[in-house]
C-alpha positions, 0 to 999 in steps of 0.5 A: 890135492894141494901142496898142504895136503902133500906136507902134512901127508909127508911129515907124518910119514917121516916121523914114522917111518924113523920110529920103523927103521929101529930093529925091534919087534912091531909090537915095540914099534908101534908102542913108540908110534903112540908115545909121541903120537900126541904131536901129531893128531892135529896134522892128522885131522887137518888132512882128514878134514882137508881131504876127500875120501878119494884124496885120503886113500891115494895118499894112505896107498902111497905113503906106507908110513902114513898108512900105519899110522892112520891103521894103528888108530883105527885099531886103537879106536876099535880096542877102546869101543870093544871094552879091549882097552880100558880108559879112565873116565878123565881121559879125553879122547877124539869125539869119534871115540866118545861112545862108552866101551863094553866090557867084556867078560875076559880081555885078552890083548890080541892082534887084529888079524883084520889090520896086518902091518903093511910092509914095503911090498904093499901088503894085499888087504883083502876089504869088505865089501863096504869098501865098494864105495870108497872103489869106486870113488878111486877108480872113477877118480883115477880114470877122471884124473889120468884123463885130465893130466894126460891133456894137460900135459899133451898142450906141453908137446910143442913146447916141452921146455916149460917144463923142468924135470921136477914136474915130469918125475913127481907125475912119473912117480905118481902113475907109475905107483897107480899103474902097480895098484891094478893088479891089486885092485883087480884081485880085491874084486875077484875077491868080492865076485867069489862072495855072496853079493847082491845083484846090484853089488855084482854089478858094480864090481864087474863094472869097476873090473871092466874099467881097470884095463882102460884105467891101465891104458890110460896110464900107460899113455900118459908115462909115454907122453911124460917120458916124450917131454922129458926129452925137451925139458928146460933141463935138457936145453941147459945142457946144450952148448950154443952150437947144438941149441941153435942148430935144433932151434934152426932144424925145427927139432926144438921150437923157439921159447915163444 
């Protein structure tokens, strides 16, 4: 993902998260969040349209605030189809919405227990099985990517100061959050493997099941390697008088910036 995606993913997750940190209740929270959401769909839908589904969930699976948005209309978009929200004909909504709702016979506003609120220590969703797609997106993705980041940065191991600490810490803060949502990953496919599935769904969890410890080695080698380079950043060299710099150039400790 760009640096765009990474703007418009923060800005909303800013403008939520200062609605969440007033002390009233969820229900008065996410109120405020619809109030003034108006300035913020079209930010919403550029990230949606700019971004891959494997893109969408890394972002939504970092930024809490950002996640409770994006479930709060998915909720609203589910009452309005459901006839649980009654909408006047003049109102225009997003064109995913457009279907007429049915009415039901009694309305009773209700929490949906499918979408609990996420909180800081990210709230285990337990998904359906439709969501073994999307799954399988990330964890090959992951895999893909970890691998790639990884030789990236292994071509820095001689000459660690052309990095600064900037890019260690942002890919440090990355796969460190990837490296918590394993173990997640792997109790949403115990989950699916206690269900009914089909053999061919059977499969693809065990699979993906079987990918997490290399997923998880993975990553544990790249923070290594991150946290070797942040030993010979630029940052570090700065912090060197002449003396101590010259004198690790001269031991070969530090290669000559060329």
């Amino acid at each position: 993902m760009d640096a765009k995606q990474i703007q418009l993913a923060e800005m909303i997750d800013n403008w939520v998260n200062d609605i969440a940190r007033s002390r009233v209740s969820d229900e008065q929270i996410d109120g405020r969040i619809l109030e003034s959401a108006v300035n913020y769909m079209i930010p919403f839908r550029q990230l949606l349209d700019s971004c891959s589904s494997l893109e969408m969930q890394v972002l939504i699976n970092k930024y809490d605030g950002l996640y409770r948005f994006a479930n709060l209309l998915e909720r609203l978009a589910e009452a309005i189809q459901d006839g649980a929200i009654d909408v006047p004909q003049n109102v225009p909504l997003p064109a995913e919405w457009s279907q007429p709702p049915k009415k039901k016979k009694e309305n009773p506003r209700k929490k949906n227990p499918k979408h609990p609120p996420r909180d800081k220590k990210q709230q285990q969703i337990r998904r359906d099985i439709s969501f073994l797609p999307t799954y399988t997106e990330i964890i090959i993705g992951e895999l893909a990517q970890t691998e790639e980041q990884y030789d990236l940065f292994n071509q820095a191991r001689n000459k660690p100061h052309a990095l600064d600490d900037s890019i260690i810490d942002r890919a440090v803060k990355a796969y460190e959050e990837q490296l918590t949502f394993i173990p997640l990953h792997e109790k949403q496919f115990n989950w699916w493997l206690s269900e009914n599935l089909t053999d061919a769904q059977q499969y693809q969890v065990r699979d993906l099941k079987n990918k997490l410890p290399i997923l998880q080695e993975k990553t544990e080698r790249l923070l290594a390697l991150l946290a070797e380079l942040r030993k010979g950043t630029i940052n570090r060299i700065l912090e060197m008088d002449d003396e101590e710099l010259g004198r690790k150039v001269l031991s070969g400790e530090i290669p000559p910036p060329f």
